[in-house]
Backbone bond lengths (Angstrom), bond angles and torsions (degrees), N, CA, C in turn:
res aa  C-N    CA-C-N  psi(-1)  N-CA   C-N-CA  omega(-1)  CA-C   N-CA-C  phi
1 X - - - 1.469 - - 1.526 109.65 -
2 X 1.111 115.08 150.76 1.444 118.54 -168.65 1.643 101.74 -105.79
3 X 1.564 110.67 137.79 1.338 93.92 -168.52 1.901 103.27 -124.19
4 X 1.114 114.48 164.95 1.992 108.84 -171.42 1.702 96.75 -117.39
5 X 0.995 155.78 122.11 1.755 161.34 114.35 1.751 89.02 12.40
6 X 0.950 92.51 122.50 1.496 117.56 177.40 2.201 107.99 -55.84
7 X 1.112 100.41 -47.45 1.447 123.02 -168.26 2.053 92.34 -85.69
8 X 1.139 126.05 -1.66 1.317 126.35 -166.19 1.745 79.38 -114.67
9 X 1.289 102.25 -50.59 1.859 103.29 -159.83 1.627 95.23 -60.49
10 X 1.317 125.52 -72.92 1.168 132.08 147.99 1.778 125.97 20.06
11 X 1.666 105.15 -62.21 1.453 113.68 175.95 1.336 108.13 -95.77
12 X 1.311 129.79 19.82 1.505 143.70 -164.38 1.432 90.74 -109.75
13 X 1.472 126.72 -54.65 0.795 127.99 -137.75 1.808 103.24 -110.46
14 X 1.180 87.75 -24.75 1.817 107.20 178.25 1.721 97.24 -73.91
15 X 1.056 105.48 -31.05 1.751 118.98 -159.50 1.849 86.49 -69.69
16 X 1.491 108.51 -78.99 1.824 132.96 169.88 1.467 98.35 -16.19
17 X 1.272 129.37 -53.54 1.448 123.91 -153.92 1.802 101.47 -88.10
18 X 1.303 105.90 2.03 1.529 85.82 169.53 1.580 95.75 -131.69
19 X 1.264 136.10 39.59 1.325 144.67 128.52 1.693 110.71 -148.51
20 X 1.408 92.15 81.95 1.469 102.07 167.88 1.447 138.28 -77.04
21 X 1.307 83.73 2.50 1.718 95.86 171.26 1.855 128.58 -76.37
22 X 1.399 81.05 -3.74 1.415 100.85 -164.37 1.623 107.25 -104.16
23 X 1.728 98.82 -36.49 1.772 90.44 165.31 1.158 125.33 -38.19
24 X 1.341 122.73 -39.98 1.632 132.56 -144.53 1.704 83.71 -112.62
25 X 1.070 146.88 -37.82 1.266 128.51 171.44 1.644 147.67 -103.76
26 X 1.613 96.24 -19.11 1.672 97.32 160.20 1.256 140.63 -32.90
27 X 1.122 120.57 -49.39 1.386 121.67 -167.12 2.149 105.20 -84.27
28 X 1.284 111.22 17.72 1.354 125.39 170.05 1.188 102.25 -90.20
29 X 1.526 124.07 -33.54 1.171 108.46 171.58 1.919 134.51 -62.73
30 X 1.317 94.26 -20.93 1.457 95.13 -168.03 1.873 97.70 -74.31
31 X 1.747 112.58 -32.68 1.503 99.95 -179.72 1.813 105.68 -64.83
32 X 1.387 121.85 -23.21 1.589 111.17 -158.21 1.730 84.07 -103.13
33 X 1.344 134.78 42.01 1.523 141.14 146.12 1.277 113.20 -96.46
34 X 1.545 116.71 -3.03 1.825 102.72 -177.64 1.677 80.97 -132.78
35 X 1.487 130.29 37.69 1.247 119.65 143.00 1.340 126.16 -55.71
36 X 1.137 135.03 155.81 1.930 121.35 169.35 1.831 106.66 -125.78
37 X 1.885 94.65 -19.82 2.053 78.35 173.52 1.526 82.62 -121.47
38 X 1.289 106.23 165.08 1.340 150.45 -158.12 2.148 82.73 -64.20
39 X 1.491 102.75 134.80 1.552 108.08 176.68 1.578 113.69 -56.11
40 X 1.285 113.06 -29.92 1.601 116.97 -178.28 1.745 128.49 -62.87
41 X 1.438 89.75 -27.27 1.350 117.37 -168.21 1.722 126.47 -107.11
42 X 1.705 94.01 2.80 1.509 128.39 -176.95 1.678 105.64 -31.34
43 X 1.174 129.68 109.04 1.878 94.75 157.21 1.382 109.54 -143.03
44 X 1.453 110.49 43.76 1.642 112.50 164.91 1.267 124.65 -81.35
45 X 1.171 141.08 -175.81 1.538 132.62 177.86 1.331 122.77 -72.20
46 X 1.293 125.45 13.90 1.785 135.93 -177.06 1.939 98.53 -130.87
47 X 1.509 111.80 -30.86 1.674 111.45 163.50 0.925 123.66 21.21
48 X 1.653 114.66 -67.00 1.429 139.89 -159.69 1.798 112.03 -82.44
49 X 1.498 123.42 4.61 1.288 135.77 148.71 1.395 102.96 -80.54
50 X 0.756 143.11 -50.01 1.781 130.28 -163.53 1.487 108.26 -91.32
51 X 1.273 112.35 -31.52 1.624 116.72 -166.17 1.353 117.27 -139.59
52 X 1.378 138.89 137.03 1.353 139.51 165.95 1.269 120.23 -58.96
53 X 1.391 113.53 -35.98 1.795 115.16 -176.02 1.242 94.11 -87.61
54 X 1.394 102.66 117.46 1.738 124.53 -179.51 1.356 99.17 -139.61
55 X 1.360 127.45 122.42 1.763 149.00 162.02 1.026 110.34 -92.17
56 X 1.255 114.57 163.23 1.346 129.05 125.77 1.409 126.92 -124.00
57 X 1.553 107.31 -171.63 1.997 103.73 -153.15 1.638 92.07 -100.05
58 X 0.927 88.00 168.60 2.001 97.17 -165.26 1.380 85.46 -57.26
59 X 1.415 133.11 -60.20 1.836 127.47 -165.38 1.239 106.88 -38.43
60 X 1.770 123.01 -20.01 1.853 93.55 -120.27 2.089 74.86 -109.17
61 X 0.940 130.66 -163.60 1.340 153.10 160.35 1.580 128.37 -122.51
62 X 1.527 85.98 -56.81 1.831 99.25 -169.65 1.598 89.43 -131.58
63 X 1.922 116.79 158.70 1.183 104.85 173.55 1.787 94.62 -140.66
64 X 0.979 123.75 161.86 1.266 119.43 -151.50 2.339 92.92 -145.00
65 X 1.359 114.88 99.01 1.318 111.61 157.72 1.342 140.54 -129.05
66 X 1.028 131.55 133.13 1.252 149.58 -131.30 2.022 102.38 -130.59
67 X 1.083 126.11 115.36 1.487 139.88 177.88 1.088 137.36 -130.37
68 X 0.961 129.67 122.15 1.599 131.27 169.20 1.336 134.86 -104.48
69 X 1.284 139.95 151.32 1.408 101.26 171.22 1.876 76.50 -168.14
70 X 1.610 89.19 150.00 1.682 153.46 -166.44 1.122 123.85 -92.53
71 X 1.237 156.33 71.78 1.447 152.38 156.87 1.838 110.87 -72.68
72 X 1.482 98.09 132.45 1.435 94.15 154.92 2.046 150.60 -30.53
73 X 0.962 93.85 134.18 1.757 76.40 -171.52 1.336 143.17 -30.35
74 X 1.895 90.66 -37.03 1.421 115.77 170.42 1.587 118.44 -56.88
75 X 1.384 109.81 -38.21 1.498 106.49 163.62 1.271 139.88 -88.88
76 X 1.983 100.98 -33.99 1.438 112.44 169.46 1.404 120.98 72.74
77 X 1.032 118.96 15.37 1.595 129.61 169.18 1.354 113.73 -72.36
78 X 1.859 130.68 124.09 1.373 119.77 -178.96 1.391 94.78 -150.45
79 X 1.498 99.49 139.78 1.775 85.08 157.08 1.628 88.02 162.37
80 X 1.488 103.51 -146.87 1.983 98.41 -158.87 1.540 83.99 -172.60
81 X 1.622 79.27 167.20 1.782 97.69 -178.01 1.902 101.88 -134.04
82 X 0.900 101.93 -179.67 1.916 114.39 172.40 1.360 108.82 -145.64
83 X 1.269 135.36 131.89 1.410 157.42 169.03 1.059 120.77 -106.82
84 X 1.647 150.20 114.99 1.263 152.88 -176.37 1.460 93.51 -128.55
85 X 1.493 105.41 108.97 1.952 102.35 164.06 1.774 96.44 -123.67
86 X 1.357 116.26 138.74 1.233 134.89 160.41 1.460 121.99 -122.25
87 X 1.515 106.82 155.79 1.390 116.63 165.15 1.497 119.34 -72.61
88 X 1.821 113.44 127.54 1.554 101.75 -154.80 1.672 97.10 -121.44
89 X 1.656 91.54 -24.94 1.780 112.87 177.10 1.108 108.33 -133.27
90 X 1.414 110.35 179.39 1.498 106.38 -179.96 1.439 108.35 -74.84
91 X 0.956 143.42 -45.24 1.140 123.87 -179.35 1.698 115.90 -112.11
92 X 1.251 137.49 26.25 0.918 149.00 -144.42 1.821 107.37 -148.85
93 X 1.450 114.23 149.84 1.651 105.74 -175.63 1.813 99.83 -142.82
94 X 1.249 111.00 156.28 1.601 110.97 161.76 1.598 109.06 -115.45
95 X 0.884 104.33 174.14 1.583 110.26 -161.69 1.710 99.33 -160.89
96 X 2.232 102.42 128.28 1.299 88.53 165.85 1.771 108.89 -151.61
97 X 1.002 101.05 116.53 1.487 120.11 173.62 1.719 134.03 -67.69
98 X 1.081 115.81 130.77 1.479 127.88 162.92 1.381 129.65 -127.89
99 X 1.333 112.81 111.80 2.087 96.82 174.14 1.509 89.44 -161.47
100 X 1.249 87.77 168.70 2.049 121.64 -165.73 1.439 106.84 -133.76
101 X 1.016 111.08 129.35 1.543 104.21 160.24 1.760 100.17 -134.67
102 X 1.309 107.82 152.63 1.480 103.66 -170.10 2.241 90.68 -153.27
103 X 1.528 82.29 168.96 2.097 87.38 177.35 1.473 86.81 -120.22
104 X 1.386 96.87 146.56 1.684 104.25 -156.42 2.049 84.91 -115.20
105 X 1.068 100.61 -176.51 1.589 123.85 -170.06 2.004 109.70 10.26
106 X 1.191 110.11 58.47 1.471 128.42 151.39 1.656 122.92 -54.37
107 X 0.722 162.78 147.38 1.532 165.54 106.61 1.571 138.15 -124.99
108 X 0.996 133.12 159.07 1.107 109.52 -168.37 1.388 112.52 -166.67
109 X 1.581 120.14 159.44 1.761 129.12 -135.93 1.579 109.80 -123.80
110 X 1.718 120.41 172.98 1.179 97.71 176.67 1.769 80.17 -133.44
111 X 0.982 111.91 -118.92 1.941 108.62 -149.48 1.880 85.47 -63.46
112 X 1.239 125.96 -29.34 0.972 115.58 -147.61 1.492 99.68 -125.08
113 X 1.564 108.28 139.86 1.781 128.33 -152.53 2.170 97.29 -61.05
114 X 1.143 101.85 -16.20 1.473 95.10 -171.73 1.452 122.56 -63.60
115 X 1.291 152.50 151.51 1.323 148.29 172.13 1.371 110.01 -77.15
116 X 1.463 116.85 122.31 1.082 145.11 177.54 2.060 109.16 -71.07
117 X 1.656 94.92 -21.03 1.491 95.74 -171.87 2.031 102.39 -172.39
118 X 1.234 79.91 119.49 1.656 87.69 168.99 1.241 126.45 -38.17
119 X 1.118 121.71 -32.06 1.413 120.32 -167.52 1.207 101.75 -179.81
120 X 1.648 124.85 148.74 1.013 122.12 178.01 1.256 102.10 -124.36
121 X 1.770 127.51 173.10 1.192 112.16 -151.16 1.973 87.18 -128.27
122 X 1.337 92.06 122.14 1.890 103.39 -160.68 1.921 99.26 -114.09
123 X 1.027 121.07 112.96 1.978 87.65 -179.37 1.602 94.07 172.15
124 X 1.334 115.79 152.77 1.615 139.63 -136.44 1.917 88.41 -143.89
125 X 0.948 106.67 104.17 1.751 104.14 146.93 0.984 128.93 -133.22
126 X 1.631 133.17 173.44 1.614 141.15 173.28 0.876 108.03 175.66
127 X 1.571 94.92 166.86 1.829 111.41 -169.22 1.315 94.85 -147.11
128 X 1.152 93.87 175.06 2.094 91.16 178.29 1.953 82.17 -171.36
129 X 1.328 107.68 175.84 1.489 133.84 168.78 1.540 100.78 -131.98
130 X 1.269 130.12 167.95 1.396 118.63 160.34 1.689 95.29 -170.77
131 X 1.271 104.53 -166.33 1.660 118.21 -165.15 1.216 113.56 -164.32
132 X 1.486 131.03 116.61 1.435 145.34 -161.92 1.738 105.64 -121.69
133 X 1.418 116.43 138.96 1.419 116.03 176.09 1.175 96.56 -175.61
134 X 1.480 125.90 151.40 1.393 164.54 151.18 1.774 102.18 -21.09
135 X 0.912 124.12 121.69 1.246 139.84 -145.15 1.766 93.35 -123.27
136 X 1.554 132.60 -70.16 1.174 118.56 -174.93 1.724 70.12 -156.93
137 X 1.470 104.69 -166.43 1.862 115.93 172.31 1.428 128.63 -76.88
138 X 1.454 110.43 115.89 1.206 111.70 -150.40 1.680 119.79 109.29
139 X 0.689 82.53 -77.45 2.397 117.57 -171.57 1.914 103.45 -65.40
140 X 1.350 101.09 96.28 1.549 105.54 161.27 1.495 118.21 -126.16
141 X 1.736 90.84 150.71 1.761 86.35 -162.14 1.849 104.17 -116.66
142 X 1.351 119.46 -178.26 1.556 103.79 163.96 1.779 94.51 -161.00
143 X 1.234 106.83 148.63 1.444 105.00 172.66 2.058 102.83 -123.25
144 X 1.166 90.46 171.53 1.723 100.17 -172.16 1.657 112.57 -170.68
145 X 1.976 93.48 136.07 1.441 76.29 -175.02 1.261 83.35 -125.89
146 X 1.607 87.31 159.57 1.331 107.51 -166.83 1.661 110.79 -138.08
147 X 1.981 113.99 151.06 1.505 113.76 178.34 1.629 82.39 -151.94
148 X 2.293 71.37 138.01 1.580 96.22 -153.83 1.876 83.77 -118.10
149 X 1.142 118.84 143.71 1.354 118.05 164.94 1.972 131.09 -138.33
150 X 0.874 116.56 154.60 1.624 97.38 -162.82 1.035 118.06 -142.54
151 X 1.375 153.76 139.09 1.925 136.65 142.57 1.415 96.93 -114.95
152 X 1.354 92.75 164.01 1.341 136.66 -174.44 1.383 112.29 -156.68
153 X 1.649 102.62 96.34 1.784 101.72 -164.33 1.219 117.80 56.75
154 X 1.512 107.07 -129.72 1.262 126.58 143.52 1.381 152.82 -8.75
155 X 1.335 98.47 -52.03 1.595 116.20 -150.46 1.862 87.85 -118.15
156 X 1.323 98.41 124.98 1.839 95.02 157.99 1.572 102.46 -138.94
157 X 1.191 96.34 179.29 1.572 127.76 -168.83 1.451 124.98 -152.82
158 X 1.454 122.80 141.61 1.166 118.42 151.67 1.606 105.21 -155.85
159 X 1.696 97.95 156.84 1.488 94.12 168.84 1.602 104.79 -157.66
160 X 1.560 118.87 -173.49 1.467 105.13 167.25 1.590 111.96 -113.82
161 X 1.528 84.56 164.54 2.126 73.46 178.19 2.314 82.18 -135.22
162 X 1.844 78.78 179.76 1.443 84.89 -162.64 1.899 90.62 -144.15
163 X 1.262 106.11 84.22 1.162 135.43 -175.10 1.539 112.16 -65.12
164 X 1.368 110.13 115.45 1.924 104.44 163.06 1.520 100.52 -99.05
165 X 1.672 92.81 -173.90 1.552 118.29 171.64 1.622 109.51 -162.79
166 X 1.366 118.98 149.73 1.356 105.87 154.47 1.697 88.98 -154.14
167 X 1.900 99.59 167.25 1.671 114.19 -179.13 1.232 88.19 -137.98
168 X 1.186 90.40 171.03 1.677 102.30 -170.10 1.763 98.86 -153.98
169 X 1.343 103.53 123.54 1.804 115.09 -170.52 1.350 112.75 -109.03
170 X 1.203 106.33 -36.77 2.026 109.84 -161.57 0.882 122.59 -24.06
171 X 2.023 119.03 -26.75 1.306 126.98 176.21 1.429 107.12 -73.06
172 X 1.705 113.46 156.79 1.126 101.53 161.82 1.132 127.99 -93.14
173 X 1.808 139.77 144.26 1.498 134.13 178.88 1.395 103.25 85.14
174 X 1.254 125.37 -3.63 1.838 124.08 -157.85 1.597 91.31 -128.88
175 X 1.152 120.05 140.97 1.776 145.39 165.44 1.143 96.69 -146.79
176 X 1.661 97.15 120.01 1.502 123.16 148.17 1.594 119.45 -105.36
177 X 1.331 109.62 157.35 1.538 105.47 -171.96 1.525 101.21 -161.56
178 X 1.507 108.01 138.84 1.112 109.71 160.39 1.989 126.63 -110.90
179 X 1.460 113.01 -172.30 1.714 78.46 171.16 1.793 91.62 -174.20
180 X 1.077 128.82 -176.39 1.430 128.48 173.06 1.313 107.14 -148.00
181 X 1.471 126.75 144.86 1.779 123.49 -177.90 1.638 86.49 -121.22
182 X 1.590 98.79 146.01 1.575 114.81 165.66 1.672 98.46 27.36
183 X 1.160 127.37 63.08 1.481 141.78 143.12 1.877 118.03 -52.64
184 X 0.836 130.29 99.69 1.599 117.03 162.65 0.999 138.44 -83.28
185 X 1.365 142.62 107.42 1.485 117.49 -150.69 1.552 111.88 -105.85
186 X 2.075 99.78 17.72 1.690 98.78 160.84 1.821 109.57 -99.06
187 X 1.231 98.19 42.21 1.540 112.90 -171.18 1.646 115.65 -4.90
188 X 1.286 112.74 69.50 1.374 122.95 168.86 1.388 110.53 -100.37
189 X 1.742 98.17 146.03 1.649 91.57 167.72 1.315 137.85 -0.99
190 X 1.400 110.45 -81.64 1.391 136.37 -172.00 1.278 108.87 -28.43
191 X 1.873 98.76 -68.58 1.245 128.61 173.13 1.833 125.11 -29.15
192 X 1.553 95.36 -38.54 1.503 97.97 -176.07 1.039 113.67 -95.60
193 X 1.263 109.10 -17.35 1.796 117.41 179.19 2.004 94.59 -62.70
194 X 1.083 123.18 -92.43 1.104 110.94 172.28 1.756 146.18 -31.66
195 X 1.225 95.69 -22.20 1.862 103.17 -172.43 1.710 91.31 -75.16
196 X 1.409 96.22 169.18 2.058 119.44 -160.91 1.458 97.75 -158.68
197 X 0.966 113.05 104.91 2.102 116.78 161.56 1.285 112.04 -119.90
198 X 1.851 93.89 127.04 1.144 113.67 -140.44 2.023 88.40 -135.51
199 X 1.365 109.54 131.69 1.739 119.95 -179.03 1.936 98.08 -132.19
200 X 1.349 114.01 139.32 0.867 131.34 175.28 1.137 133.85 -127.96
201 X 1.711 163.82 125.73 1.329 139.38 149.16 1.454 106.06 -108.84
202 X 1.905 103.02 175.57 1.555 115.97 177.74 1.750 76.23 -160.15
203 X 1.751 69.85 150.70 1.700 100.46 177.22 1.335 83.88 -135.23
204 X 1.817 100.34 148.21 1.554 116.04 -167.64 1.305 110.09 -150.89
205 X 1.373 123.32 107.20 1.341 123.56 -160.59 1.818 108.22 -84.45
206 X 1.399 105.83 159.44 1.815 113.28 -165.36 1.417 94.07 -43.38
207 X 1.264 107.61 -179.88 1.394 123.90 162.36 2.074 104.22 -85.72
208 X 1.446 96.43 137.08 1.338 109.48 154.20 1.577 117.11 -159.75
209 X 1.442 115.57 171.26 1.500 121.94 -147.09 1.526 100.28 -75.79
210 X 1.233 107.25 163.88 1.730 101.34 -170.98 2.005 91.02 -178.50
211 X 1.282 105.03 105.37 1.434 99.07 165.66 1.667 119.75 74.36
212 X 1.570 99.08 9.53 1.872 108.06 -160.52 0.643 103.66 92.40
213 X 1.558 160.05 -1.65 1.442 134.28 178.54 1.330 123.66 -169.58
214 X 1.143 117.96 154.13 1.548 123.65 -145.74 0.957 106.79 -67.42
215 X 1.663 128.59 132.64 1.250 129.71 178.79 1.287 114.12 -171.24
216 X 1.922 95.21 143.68 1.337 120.77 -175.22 1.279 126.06 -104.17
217 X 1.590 103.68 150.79 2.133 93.31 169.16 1.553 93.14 -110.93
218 X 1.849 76.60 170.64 1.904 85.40 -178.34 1.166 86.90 -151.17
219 X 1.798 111.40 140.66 1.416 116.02 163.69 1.611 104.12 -121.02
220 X 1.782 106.05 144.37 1.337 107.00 174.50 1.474 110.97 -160.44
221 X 1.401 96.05 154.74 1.605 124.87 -168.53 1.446 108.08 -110.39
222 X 1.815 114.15 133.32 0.916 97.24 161.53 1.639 112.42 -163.90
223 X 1.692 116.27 165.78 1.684 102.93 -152.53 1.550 94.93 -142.20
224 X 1.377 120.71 124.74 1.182 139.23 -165.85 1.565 98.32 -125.23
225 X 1.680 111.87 109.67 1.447 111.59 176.03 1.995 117.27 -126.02
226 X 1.232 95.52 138.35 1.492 99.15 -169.54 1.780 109.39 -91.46
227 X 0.997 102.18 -175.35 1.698 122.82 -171.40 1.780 97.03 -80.73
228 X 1.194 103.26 -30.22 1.615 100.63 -174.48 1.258 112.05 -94.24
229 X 1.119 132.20 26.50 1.675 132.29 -144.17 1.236 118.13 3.80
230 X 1.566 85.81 79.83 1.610 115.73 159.36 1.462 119.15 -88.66
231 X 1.096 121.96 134.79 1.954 101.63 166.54 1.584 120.04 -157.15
232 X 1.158 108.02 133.11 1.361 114.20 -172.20 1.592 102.72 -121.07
233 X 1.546 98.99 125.95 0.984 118.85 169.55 1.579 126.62 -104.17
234 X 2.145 118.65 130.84 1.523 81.45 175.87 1.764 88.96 -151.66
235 X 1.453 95.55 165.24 1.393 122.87 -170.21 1.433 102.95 -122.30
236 X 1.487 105.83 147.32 1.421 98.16 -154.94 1.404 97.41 -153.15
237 X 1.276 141.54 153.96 2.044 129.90 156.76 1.904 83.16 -139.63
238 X 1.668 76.49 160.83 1.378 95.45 -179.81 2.008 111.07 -148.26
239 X 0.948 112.56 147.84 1.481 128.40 -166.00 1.500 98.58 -121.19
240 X 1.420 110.38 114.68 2.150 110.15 177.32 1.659 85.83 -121.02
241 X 1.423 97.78 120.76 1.834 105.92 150.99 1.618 123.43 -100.86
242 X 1.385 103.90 83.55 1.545 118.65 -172.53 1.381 107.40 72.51
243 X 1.277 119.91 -103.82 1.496 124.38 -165.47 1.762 103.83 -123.08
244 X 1.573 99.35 -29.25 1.609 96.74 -146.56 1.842 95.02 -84.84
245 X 1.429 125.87 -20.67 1.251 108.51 -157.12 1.883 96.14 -138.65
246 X 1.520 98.31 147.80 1.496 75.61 168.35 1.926 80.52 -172.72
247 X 1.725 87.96 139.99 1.650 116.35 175.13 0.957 108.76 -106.63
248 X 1.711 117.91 146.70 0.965 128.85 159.06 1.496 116.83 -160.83
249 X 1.694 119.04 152.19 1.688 131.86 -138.07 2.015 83.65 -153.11
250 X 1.543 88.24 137.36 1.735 90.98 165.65 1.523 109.21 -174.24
251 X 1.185 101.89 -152.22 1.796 99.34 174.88 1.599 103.74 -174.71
252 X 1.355 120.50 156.02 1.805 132.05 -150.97 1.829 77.60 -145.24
253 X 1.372 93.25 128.58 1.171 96.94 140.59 1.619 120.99 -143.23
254 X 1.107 128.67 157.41 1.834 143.95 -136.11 0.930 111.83 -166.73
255 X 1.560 97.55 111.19 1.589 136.59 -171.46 1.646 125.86 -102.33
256 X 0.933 104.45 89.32 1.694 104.51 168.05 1.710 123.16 -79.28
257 X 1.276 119.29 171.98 1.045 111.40 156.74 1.369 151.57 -30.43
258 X 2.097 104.39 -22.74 0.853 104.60 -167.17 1.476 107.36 -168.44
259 X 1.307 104.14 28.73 1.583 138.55 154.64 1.205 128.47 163.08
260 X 1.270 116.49 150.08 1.792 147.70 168.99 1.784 121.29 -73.30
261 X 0.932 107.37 123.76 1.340 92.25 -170.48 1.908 79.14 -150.74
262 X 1.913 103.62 134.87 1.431 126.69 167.40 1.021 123.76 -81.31
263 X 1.831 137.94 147.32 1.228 116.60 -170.33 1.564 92.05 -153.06
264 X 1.268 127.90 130.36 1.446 145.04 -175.20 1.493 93.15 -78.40
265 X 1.540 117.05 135.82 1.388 108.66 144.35 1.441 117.05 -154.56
266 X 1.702 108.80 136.24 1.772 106.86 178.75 1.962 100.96 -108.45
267 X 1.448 83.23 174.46 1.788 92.63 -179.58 1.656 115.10 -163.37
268 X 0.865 142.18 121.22 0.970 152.31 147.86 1.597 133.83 -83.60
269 X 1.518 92.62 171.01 2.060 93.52 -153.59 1.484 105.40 -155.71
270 X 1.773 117.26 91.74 1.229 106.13 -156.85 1.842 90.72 -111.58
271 X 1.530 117.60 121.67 1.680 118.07 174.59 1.406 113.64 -90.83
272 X 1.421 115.25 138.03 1.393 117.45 169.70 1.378 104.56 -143.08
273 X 1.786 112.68 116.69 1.502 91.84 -172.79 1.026 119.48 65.08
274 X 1.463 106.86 -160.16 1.607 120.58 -157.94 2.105 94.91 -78.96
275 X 1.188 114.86 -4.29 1.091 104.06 -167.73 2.047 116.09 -121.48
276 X 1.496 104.24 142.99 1.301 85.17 176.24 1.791 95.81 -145.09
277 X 1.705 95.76 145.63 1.555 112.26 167.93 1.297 103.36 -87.40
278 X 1.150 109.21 158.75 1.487 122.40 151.67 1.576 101.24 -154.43
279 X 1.572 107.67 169.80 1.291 119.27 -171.93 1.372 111.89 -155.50
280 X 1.317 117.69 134.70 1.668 131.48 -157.70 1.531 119.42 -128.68
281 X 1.496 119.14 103.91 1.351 129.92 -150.01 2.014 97.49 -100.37
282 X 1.050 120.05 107.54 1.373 106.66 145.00 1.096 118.29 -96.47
283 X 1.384 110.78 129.80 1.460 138.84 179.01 2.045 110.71 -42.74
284 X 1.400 103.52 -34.71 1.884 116.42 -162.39 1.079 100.35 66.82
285 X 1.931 115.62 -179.80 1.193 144.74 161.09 1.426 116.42 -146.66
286 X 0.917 104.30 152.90 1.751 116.31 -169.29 1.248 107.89 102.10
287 X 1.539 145.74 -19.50 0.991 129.43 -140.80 1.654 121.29 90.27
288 X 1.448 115.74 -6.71 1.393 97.70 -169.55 1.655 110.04 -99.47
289 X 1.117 125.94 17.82 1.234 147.34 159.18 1.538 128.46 90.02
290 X 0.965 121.77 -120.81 1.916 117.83 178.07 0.894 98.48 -117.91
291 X 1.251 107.10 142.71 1.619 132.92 144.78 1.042 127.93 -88.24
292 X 1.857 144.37 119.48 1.188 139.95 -164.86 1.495 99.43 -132.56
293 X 1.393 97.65 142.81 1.856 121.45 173.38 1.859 101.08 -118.81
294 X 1.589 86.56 124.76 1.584 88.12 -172.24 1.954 84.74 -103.78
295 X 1.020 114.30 165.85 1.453 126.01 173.88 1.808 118.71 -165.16
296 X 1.108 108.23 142.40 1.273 152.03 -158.96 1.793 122.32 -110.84
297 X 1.469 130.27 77.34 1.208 109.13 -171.14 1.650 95.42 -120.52
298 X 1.300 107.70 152.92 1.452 126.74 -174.74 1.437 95.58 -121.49
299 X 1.438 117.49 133.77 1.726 114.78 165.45 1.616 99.12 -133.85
300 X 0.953 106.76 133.78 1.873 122.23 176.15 1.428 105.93 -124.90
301 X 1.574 97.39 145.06 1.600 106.43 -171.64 1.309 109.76 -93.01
């Protein structure tokens, strides 16, 4: 069990209570570190956590995703989310999400090595509903609301936020997108401590033959900035062989006040049928190793 200095937990928690917006949402960041396209531009079967504009493909009806994700010991982050997007209009979908991630067997001591407490209670959840549709030609938008809640020891939180998005296609080969996380629009403290605005593009060249089968590259950029001037930047390429396979290699780097730190990440995307895995590697820094998001999407017609 991993244990925290009582007088350390203390300024952790003293620290939390004057940006409490952040109890209830930090540890979201470590799953959106093994992203590989830009959050705006999301459209796997979990999408609808990072972004409001959530589709589906003319085949599909309902889409069904399923996630997990893994941090090293040193960090101890675990947990999963659920995504349900359906067709609600004709051209239009709702979408509704749940996931937690929490650091499991915490405790922590004061002069003396013994545990003061079995476990402490560390952990990030939310849910939201939302609604995506065609905006004018080209231009689709989606809104989503969302309630985020948190502890940290001591200290908890919750609140709601009321999230947009829009993309923009008209070009050809080119998606732009914008998007907002845990937004509040009774703009209190709390509220800003947690909110993230986040803009993305990808350029995606035609299809041509490669190996038997049709396939495209895509390059994309993308910039996620916080209330604290935080900012993560990331660059990304990606390789699709038709439907069934698709690579992708990039790198984030994330800026605080008072350091930069680089972060490798690959992913893969294997389809079979109605169903496709993919899997999302952050590289880490410091030494404390990768972080992986395993995922799960189901599409029914």
């Amino acid at each position: 069990m991993r244990t925290l200095p009582a007088l350390l937990l203390i300024a952790m928690t003293a620290g939390q209570a004057r940006a409490q917006g952040s109890v209830a949402s930090d540890l979201w960041r470590v799953a959106q570190s093994t992203l590989l396209v830009p959050a705006p531009l999301s459209d796997d079967g979990a999408a609808a956590f990072w972004t409001p504009v959530v589709f589906l493909d003319s085949a599909s009806r309902l889409r069904l995703g399923l996630e997990a994700v893994h941090s090293p010991d040193e960090v101890g982050v675990t947990g999963g989310m659920a995504a349900l997007t359906w067709r609600a209009f004709r051209h239009s979908s709702i979408s509704v999400t749940y996931g937690r991630l929490g650091v499991a067997g915490v405790g922590y001591t004061e002069t003396s090595p013994e545990l003061l407490s079995s476990s402490l209670a560390i952990y990030n959840e939310t849910a939201s509903i939302g609604l995506a549709g065609p905006l004018a030609s080209g231009l689709s938008g989606g809104v989503a609301l969302r309630y985020l809640s948190g502890r940290l020891a001591f200290a908890s939180h919750s609140q709601a936020g009321l999230d947009f998005g829009a993309q923009y296609t008209r070009i050809p080969h080119l998606r732009l997108g914008v998007s907002t996380r845990f937004f509040d629009p009774t703009f209190s403290r709390s509220g800003r401590d947690a909110a993230t605005y986040s803009a993305g593009a990808e350029v995606r060249t035609s299809r041509f033959d490669a190996w038997g089968a049709p396939t495209t590259l895509a390059l994309r950029y993308g910039l996620t900035r916080g209330t604290d001037n935080d900012t993560q930047q990331l660059i990304s390429g990606g390789l699709s062989l038709g439907s069934a396979l698709t690579l992708d290699a990039g790198a984030s780097r994330e800026e605080t006040a008072s350091d930069a730190v680089w972060r490798s990440l690959l992913g893969i995307g294997i389809a079979a049928g109605r169903y496709v895995v993919r899997i999302g590697r952050d590289g880490g820094v410091n030494a404390f190793g990768a972080t992986y998001r395993f995922g799960l999407t189901a599409l029914f017609k």
